[in-house]
C-alpha positions in Angstrom: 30.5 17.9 -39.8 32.2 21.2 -40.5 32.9 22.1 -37.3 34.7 18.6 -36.9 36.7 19.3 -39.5 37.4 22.9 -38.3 38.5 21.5 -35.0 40.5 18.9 -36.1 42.7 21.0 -37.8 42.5 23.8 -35.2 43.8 20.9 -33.2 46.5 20.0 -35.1 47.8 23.2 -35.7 48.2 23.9 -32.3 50.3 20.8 -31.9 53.2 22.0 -34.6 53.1 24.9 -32.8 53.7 23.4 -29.6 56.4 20.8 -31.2 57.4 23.7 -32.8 58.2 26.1 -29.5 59.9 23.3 -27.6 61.7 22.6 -30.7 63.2 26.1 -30.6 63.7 26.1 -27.3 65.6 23.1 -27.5 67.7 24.4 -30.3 68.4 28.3 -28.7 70.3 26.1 -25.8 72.4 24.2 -28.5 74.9 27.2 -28.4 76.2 26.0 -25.1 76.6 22.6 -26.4 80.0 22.8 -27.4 81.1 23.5 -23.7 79.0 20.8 -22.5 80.0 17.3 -22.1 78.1 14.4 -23.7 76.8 13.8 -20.4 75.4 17.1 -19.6 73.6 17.3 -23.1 71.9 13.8 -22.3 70.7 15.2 -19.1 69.5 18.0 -20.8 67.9 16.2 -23.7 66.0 13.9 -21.1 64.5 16.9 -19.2 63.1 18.9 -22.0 61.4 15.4 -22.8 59.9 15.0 -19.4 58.9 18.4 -19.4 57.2 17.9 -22.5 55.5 15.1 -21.2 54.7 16.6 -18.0 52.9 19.8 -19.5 51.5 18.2 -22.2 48.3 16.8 -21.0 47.3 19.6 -18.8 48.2 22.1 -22.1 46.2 20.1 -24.2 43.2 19.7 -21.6 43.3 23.2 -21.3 43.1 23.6 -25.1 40.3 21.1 -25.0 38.2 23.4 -22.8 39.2 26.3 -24.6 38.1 24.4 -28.0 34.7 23.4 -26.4 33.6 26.9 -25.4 34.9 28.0 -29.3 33.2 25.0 -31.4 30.4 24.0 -28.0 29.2 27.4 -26.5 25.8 25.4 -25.4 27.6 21.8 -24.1 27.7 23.5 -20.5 24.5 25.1 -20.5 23.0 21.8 -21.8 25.0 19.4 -19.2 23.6 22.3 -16.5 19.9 21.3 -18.0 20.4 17.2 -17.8 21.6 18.2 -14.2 18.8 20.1 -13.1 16.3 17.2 -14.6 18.3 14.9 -12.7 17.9 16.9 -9.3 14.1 17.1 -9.7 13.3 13.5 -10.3 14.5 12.4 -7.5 12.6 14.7 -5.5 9.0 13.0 -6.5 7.5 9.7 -5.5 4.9 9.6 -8.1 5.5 7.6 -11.5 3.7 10.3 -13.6 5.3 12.7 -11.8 8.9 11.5 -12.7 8.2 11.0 -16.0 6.7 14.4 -16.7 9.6 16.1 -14.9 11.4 13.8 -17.8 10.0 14.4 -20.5 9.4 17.8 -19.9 12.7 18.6 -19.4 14.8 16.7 -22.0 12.5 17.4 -24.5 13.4 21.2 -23.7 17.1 20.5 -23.9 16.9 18.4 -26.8 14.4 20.8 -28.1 12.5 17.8 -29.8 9.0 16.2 -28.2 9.1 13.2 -30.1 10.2 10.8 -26.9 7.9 8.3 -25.5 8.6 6.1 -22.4 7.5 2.5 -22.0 7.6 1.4 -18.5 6.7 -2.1 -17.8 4.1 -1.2 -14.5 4.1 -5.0 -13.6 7.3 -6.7 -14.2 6.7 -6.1 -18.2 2.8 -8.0 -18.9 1.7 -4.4 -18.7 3.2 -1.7 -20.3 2.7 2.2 -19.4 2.6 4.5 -21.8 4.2 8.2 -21.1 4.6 10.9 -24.0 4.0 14.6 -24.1 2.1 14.0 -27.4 -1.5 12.6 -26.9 -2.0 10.7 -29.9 -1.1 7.3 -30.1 2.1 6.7 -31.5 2.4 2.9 -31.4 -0.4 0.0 -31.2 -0.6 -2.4 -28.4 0.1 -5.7 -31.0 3.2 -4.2 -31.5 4.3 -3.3 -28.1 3.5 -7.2 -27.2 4.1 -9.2 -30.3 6.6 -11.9 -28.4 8.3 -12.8 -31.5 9.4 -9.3 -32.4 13.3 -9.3 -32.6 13.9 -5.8 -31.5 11.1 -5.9 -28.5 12.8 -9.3 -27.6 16.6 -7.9 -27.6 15.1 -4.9 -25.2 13.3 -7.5 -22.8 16.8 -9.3 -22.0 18.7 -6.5 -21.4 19.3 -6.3 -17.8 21.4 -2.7 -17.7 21.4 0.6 -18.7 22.0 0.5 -22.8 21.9 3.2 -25.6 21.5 2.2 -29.2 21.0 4.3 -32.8 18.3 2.7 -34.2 19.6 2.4 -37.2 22.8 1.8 -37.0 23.2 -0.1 -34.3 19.9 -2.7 -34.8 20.3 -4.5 -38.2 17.5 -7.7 -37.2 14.0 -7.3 -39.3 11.9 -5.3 -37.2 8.5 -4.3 -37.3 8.7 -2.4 -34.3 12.5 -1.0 -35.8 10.7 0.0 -39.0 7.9 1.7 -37.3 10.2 3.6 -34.8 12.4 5.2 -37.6 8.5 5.9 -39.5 7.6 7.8 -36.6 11.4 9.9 -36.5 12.7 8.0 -33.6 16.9 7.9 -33.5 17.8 6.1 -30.5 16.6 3.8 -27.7 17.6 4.1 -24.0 16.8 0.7 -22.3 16.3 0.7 -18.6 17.5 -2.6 -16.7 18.3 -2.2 -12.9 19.5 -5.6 -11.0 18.7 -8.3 -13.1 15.1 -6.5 -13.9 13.6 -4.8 -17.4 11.9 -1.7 -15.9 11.3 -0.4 -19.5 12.6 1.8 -23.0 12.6 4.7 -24.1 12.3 6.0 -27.5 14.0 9.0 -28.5 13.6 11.6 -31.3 16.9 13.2 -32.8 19.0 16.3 -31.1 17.6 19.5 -32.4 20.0 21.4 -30.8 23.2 23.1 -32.5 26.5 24.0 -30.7 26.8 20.8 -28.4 29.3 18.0 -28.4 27.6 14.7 -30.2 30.0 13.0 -28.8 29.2 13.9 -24.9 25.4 13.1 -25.8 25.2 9.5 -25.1 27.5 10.6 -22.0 24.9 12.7 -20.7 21.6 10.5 -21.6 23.6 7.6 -20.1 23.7 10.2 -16.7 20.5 11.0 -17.3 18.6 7.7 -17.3 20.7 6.6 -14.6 19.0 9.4 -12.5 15.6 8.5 -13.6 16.4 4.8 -12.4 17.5 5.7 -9.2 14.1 7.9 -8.7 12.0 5.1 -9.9 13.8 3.0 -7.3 13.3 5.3 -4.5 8.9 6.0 -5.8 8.8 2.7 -6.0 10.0 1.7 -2.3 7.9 4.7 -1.2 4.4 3.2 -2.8 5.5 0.0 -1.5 5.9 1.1 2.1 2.7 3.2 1.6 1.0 0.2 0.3 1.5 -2.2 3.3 0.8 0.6 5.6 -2.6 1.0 4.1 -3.4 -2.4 3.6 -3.1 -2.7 7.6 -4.8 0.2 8.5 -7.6 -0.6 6.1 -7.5 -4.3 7.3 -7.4 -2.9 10.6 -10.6 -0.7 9.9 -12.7 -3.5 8.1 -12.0 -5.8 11.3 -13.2 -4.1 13.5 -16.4 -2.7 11.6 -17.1 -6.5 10.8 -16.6 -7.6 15.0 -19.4 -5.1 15.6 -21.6 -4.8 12.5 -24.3 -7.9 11.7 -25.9 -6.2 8.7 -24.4 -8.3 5.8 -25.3 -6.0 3.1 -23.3 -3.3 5.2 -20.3 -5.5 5.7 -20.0 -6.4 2.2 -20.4 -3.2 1.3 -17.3 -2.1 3.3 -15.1 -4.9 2.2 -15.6 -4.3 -1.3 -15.2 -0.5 -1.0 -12.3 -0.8 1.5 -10.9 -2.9 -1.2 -11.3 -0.7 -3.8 -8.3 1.8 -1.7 -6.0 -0.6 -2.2 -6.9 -2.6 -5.5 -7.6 -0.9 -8.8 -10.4 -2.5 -10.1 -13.7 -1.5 -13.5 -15.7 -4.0 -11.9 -16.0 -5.7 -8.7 -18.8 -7.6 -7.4 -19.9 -10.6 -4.5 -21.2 -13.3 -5.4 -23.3 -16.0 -2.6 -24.1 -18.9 -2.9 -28.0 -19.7 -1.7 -27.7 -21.6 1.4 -31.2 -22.7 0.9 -30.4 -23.8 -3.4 -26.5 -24.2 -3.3 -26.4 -24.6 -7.4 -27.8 -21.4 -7.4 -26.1 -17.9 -6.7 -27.2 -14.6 -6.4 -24.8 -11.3 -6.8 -24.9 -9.5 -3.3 -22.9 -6.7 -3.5 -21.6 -4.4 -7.8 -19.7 -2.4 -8.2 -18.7 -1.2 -12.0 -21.7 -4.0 -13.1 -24.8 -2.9 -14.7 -27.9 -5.3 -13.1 -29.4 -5.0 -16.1 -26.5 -7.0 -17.8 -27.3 -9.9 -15.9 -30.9 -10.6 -16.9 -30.8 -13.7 -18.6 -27.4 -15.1 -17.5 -28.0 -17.7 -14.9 -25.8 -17.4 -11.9 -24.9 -21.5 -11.4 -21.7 -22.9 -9.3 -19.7 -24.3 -12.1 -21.1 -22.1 -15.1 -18.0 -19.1 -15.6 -15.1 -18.1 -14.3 -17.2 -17.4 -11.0 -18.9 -20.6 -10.9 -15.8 -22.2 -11.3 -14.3 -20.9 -8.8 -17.4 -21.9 -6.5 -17.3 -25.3 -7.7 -13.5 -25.8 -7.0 -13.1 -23.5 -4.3 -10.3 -22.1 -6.1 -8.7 -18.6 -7.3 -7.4 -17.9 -10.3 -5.7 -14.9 -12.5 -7.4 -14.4 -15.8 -5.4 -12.3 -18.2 -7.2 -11.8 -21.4 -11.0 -13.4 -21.0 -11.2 -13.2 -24.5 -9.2 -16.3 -24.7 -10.5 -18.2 -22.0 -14.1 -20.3 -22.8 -15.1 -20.3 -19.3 -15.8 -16.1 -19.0 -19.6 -14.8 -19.1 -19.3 -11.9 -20.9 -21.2 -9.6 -18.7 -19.2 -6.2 -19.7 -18.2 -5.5 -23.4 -14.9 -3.9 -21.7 -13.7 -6.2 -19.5 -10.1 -7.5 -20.6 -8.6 -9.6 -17.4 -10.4 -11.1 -14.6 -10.0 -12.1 -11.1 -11.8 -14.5 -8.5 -10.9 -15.9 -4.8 -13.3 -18.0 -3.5 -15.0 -16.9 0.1 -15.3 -20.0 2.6 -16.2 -20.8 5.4 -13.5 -23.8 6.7 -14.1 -25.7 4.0 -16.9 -24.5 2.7 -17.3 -22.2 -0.6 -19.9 -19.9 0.2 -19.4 -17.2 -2.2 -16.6 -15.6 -4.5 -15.2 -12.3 -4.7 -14.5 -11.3 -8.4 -12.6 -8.5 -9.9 -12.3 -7.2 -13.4 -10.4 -4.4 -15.2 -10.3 -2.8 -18.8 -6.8 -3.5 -19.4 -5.3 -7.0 -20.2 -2.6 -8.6 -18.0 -3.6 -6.1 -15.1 -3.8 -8.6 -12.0 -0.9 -9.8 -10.9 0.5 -11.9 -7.7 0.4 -8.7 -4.9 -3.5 -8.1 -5.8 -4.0 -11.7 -5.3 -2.7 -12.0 -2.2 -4.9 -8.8 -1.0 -8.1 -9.8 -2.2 -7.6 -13.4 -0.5 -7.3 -11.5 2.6 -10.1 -9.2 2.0 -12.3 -13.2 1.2 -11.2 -14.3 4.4 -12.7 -10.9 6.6 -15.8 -11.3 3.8 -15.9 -15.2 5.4 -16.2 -14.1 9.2 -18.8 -11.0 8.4 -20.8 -13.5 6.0 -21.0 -16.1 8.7 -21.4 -13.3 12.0 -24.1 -12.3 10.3 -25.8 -15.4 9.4 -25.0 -16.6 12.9 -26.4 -13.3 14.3 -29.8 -13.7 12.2 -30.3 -17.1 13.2 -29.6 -17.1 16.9 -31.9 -14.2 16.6 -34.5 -15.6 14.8 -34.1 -19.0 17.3 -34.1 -17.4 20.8 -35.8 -14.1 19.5 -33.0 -12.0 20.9 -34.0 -8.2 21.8 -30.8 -6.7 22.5 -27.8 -6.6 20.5 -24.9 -9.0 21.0 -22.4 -7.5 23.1 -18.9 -6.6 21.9 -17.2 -9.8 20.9 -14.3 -8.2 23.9 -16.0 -8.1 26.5 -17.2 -11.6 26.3 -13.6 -12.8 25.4 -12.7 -10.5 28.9 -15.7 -12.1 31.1 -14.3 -15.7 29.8 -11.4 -15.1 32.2 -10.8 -15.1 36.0 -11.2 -11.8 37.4 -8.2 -12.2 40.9 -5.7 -14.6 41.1 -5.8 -16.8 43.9 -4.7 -16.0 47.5 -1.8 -18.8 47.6 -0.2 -19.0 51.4 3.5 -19.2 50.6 3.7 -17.5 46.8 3.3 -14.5 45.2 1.7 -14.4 41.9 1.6 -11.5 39.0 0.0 -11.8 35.7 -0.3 -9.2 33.0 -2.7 -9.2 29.6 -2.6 -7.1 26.8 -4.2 -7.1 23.4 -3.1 -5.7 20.0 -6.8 -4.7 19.2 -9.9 -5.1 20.6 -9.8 -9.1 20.4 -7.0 -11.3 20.9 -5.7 -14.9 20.6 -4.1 -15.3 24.2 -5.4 -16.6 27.0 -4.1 -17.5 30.8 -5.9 -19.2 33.8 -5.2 -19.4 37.3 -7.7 -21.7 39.3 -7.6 -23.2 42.9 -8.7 -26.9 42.4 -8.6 -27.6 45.9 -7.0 -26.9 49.2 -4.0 -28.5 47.8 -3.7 -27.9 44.0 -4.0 -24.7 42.0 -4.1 -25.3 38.0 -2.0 -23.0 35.7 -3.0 -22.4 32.1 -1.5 -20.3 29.5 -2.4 -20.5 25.4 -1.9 -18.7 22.0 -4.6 -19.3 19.4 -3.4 -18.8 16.1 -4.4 -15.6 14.3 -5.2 -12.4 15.5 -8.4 -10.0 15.8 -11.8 -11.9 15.1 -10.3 -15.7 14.3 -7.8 -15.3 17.1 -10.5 -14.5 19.4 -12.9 -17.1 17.9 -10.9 -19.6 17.9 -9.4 -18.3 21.3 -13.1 -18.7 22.9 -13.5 -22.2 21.6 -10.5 -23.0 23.2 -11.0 -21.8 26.7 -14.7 -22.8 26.9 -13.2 -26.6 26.1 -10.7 -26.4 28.5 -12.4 -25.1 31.1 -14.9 -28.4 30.8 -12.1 -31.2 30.7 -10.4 -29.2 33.8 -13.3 -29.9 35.9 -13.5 -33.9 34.8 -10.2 -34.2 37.3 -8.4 -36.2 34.6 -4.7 -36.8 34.5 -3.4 -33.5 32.7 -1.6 -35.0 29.8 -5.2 -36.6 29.4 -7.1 -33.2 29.8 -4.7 -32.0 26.9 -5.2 -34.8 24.2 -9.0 -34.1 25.1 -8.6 -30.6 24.5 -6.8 -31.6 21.0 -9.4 -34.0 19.8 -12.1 -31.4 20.6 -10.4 -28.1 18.8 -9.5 -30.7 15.7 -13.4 -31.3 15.2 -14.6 -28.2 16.0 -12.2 -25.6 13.8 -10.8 -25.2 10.4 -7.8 -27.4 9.2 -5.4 -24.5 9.3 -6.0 -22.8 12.4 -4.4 -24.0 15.8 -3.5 -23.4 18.9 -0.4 -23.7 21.6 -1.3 -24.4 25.2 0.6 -25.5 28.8 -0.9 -26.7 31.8 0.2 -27.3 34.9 -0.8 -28.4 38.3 1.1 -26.6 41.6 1.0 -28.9 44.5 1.1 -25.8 47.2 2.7 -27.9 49.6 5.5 -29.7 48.4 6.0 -27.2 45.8 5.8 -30.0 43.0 4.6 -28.8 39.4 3.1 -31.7 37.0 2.7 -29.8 33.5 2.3 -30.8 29.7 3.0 -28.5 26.7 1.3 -28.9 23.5 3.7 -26.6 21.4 3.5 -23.5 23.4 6.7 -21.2 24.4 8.5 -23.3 27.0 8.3 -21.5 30.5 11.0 -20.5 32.6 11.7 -22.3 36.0 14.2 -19.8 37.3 16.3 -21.6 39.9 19.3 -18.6 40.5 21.3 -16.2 39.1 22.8 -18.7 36.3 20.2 -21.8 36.5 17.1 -21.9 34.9 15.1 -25.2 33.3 12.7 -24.9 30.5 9.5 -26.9 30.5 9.1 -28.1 27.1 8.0 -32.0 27.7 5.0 -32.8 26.2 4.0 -32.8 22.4 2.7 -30.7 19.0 0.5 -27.7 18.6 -3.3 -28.3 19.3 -5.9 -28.7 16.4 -3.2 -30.7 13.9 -4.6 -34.5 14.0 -6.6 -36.1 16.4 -5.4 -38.7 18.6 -2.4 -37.7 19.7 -0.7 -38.6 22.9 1.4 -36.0 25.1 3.6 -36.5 28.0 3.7 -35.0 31.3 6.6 -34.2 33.9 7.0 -32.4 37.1 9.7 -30.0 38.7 10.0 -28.6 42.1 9.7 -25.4 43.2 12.1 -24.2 46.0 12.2 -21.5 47.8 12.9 -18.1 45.8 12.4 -19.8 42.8 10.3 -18.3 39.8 7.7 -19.7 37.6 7.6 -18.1 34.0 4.5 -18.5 31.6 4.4 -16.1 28.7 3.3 -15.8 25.0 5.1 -15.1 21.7 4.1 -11.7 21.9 7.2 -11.0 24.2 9.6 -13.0 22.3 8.5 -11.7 18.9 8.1 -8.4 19.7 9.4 -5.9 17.3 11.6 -2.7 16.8 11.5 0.1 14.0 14.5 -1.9 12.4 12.2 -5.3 12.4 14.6 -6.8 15.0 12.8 -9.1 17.5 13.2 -8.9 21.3 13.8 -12.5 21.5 14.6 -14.9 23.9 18.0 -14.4 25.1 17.0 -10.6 25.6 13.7 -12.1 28.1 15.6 -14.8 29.5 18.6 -12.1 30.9 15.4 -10.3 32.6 14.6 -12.8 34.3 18.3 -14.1 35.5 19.2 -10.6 36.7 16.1 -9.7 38.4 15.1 -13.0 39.9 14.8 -11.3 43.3 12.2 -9.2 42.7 8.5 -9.6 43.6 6.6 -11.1 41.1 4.8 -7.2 40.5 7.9 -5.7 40.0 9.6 -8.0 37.5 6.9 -8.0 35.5 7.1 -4.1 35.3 10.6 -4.8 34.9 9.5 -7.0 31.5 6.7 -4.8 30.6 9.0 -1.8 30.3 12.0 -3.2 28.6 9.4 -4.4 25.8 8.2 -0.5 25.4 11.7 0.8 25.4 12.5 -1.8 22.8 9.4 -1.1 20.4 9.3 2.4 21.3 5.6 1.8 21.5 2.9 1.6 24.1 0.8 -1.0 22.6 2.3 -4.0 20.9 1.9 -5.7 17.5 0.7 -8.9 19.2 -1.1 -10.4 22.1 0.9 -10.2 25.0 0.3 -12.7 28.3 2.4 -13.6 31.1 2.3 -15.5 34.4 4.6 -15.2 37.1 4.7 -17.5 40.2 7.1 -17.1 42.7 7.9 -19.6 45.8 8.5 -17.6 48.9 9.1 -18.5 52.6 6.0 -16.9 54.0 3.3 -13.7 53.2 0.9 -14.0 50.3 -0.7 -11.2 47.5 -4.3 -11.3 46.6 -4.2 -8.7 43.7 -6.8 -7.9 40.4 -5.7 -9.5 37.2 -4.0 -7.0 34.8 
């Protein structure tokens, strides 16, 4: 307060003295008034005044620095300190990282340890705690009492705000009163686009010689900066997140294609799950084929066995057997209030469950629990529904394995679900007088979900088939097989092809899951007249490439495969002349992918095949093939990639090996 006082008169002091000099000034000049004219004197008058008011800003900013390093020797050491926290924040990607940088450093420059930091970890039903002191400073009732007035004026503040507790907060408080208990002066809430990140509580400025009025000014600066590095930890953990999840989803996939052991895949999935989801507890839980009211625990994790003599595992007793009996998922957040929970371990706070089925079919649930209330949120969900759905097609491999085992007493081991999905398909393409034909194949992993087929049905007639199951990796392939195996049988019944196609439908409705399909074409070539008959259930329309600036897309014939049974497609024809080209390809061109998540699309695949019509069939697919991996910048692509190419030419043929 005295040095307030001190300046303020220091200031105005030096204002009478500045008055003062251009008062004299002013008045030494008055001598020559007599000689000057009214005229000159205004003139005069008017630029001593603008003088004045030219010089007087910079003068008195000057004096304003010079008062500052009197009065304030530490405000530019101390703005130097809030900068160099500022710097280092941003530099880590770590929460606890930033906030010890933080803390750390302000509570040096404020030379006061008493600030804690409440950041709301998932979008504010969980709140972490950060403080340099270990003891705890406030409860958790207080810290989530909803009706609180001051916790309630923090949650619906969307900015950056700074208020003195005392001053500036008048409601009835219990979380006020026990902040100014505990010593706390002011409060620092952190909004950032239309989003409470969290507070900060803040003891009082131990520190003498620096400007109380630039404080706010600089924790204003500084909580900006610890926003912005948030921000940028938080897009980082994302990114690192999803990159994880795919390589671990990756890794359990292909482990589950090749393992039958069901204790070892369950094994994996639950500790592959456990890189990505924290979890206390996590366990497995089948349901007995052989006794399906009953269900057993397969795979713990966290559990003690021993808690679970006595408690009868039944679909439809707990949160588990719940979830059995109504082959639903479901977030828990306090168990203690829900009447359904088993309690199993004292700790437990929250709870998590996604069924495991098989089509329709609950066979087992996964279930996850943690220590801390509120803990689960939307993002873990969606994981461990993924992680049900991989625990779904090991369970069932496995059980599949065992009992084609057990019924044809099997001696070898199955072979690799790819080289069965490779043997499905034709090995050449047919030697065809008169055309040139290319194809070209290529997964995204070991299985895929596209198929092709080339087959001569007679002298006359060679059949065209291309198809995209949906899915990718094990289902794709599944479902994939089922498809081909299908087709293959209706192609040999000689059946109209619209007809071979609503059989095909009616057959992959039955036989797979409501929610998986498939897109197929097929076409028969009469090699003579150069007339193509084709349906297309949903797939990618090919290409008839007629010249340099017509092209006709065959799109005529109905929906997706595996939808609704019954359904009734159309068939047309075109003719091939000579030099034109016949394009049958899969999504995984279209769709594929850059760094900047742009997709090659089809106007990009379309000019290919305009400018390069010309080629041989060999060649423009190279030509295809290549622009793809200059696009992605990649040599293997994020999908299943197919394509058929079928040119018309005047005479010479190719017999080449299928890509």
């Amino acid at each position: 307060m005295k040095v307030h006082i001190t300046k303020t008169l220091f200031y105005i002091l030096f204002i009478f003295l500045l008055g003062g000099l251009f008062y004299i000034i002013f008045l030494s000049m008055g001598i020559f008034f007599d000689e000057w004219g009214i005229k000159s004197q205004v003139v005069y008058f008017l630029i001593c005044s603008t003088l004045l008011t030219l010089f007087l800003k910079p003068i008195m900013t000057s004096f304003e620095i010079f008062t500052n390093k009197i009065f304030f020797p530490e405000q530019e050491k101390f703005k130097n300190e809030i900068d160099e926290i500022c710097n280092k924040m941003i530099n880590f990607v770590k929460y606890n990282e930033i906030f010890n940088v933080f803390l750390e450093g302000l509570s040096k420059s404020i030379n006061n340890k008493n600030i804690i930091i409440f950041y709301y970890q998932h979008n504010d039903i969980y709140t972490d705690i950060y403080t340099l002191e270990k003891n705890e400073k406030l409860n958790n009732e207080i810290l989530n009492d909803k009706n609180d007035s001051l916790l309630k004026i923090i949650k619906s503040e969307n900015s950056i705000k700074i208020f003195d507790i005392y001053n500036d907060i008048r409601e009835k408080s219990t979380l006020r009163e026990k902040l100014l208990s505990l010593k706390f002066k002011k409060i620092i809430m952190l909004g950032n686009r239309n989003e409470m990140l969290g507070w900060i509580a803040l003891g009082e400025l131990k520190r003498e010689k620096v400007n109380p009025q630039n404080i706010n000014e600089m924790l204003f600066k500084l909580a900006d900066k610890l926003m912005q590095a948030i921000e940028h930890a938080r897009l980082y953990q994302e990114a690192k997140r999803e990159s994880v999840e795919k390589g671990i989803l990756i890794k359990v996939v292909k482990k589950i294609s090749k393992s039958r052991d069901l204790q070892e895949i369950l094994n994996l999935i639950i500790d592959s799950l456990a890189e990505i989801v924290t979890y206390d507890a996590a366990g497995i839980f089948l349901i007995d084929p052989e006794q399906p009211r009953n269900m057993t625990y397969s795979v713990l994790r966290g559990y003690n066995k021993k808690s679970f003599e006595g408690i009868s595992l039944k679909v439809g007793k707990g949160i588990v057997g719940w979830s059995a009996q109504y082959g639903k998922g479901e977030i828990v957040p306090d168990v203690s209030k829900d009447k359904r929970y088993i309690k199993v371990i004292k700790e437990t706070k929250s709870q998590m469950v996604i069924p495991i089925k098989s089509g329709e079919d609950v066979i087992g649930v996964l279930c996850l629990e943690s220590n801390k209330p509120n803990f689960f949120n939307g993002n873990h969900y969606e994981v461990v529904k993924t992680f049900a759905s991989q625990a779904a097609i090991g369970i069932e491999n496995a059980r599949l394995y065992f009992e084609i085992q057990k019924k044809e007493e099997l001696s070898q081991e199955i072979k690799r679900a790819s080289d069965i999905q490779r043997a499905l398909f034709p090995k050449k393409v047919p030697n065809i007088l008169g055309y040139e034909i290319s194809t070209f194949n290529q997964y995204s992993m070991e299985l895929g979900g596209d198929l092709h087929d080339l087959k001569k049905l007679d002298e006359k007639k060679l059949g065209v088939a291309i198809g995209d199951a949906s899915g990718k990796g094990v289902p794709g392939a599944i479902l994939m097989s089922t498809l081909y195996a299908t087709f293959r049988m209706g192609r040999e019944s000689y059946l109209e092809i619209n007809e071979v196609i609503e059989r095909l439908n009616d057959s992959i409705t039955s036989l797979t899951r409501p929610d998986t399909y498939a897109t197929f074409f097929y076409g028969i070539l009469d090699i003579q007249t150069g007339i193509f008959r084709y349906t297309n259930a949903g797939h990618n329309p090919p290409y008839l490439i007629k010249s340099a600036d017509e092209f006709k897309k065959l799109e005529i014939g109905g929906t997706v495969l595996g939808f609704f049974k019954g359904i009734k497609y159309k068939k047309h024809e075109v003719k091939l002349e000579i030099d034109d080209v016949l394009v049958l390809y899969t999504d995984g061109i279209t769709e594929c992918k850059n760094k900047w998540d742009e997709e090659f699309g089809e106007k990009r695949f379309l000019n290919i095949l305009l400018k390069n019509r010309s080629l041989a069939p060999k060649k423009l697919q190279e030509k295809i093939v290549n622009a793809l991996h200059v696009f992605a910048e990649k040599s293997v692509f994020s999908d299943d990639i197919s394509l058929v190419i079928i040119k018309k030419v005047s005479e010479g043929n190719i017999y080449e090996e299928l890509s």
